[in-house]
C-alpha distance (Angstrom), angle and dihedral (degrees) to the residues before:
residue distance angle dihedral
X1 . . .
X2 4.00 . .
X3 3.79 119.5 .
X4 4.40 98.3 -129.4
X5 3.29 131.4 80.0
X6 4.06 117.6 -147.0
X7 3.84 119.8 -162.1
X8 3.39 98.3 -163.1
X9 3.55 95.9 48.3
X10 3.91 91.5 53.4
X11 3.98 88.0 49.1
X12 3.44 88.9 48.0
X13 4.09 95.0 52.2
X14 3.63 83.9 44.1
X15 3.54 98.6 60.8
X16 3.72 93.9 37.0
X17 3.73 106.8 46.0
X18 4.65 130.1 45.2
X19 4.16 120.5 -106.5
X20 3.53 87.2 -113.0
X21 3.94 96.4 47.8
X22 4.21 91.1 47.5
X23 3.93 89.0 42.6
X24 3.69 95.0 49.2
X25 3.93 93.9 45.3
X26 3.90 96.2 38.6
X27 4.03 102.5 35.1
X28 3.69 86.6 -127.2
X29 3.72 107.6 137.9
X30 3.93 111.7 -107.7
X31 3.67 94.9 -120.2
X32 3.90 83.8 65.0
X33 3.41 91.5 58.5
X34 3.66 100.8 42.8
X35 3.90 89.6 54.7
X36 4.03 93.4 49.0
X37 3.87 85.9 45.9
X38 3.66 97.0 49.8
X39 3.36 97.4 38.9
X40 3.52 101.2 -116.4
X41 4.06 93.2 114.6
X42 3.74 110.3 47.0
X43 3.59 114.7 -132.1
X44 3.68 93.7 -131.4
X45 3.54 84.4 54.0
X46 3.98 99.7 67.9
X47 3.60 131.5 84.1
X48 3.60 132.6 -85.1
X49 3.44 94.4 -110.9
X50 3.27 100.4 52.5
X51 4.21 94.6 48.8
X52 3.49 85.3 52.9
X53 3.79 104.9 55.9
X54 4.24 82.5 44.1
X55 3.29 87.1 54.2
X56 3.49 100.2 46.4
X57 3.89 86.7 43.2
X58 3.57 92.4 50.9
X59 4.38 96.9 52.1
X60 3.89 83.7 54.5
X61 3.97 102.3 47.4
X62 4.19 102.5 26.6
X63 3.64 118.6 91.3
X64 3.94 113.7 -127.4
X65 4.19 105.8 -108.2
X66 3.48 97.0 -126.8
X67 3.95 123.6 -164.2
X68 3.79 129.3 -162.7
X69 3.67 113.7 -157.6
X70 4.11 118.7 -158.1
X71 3.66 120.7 -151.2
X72 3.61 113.3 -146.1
X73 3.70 119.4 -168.7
């Protein structure tokens, strides 16, 4: 398990993956996730342990956003 939390990797597994998917992979319970996807739990709002193990889950299953920048002279 990694010691930081990222918020905008958890929003970004949230958008990307199901309740039932995170909940299965994460051993949060699915209501959890449902409120955090919804909006009606604030991400801020939940506890360390929790942002961790989304944040671990989300460095293993998010793809890297990769940009390719063109210099034209």
């Amino acid at each position: 398990m990694g010691t930081i939390a990222d918020i905008t990797k958890i929003e970004s597994i949230l958008k990307q993956y199901t309740a039932k998917e995170i909940a299965l992979n994460t051993g949060i319970s699915k209501s959890t996730i449902s409120k955090l996807k919804s909006g009606e739990r604030q991400i801020e709002r939940i506890n360390l342990k929790d942002a961790i193990i989304l944040t671990d889950f989300a460095a293993k299953h998010l793809k890297a956003d990769i940009e390719i920048w063109r210099y034209n002279k």
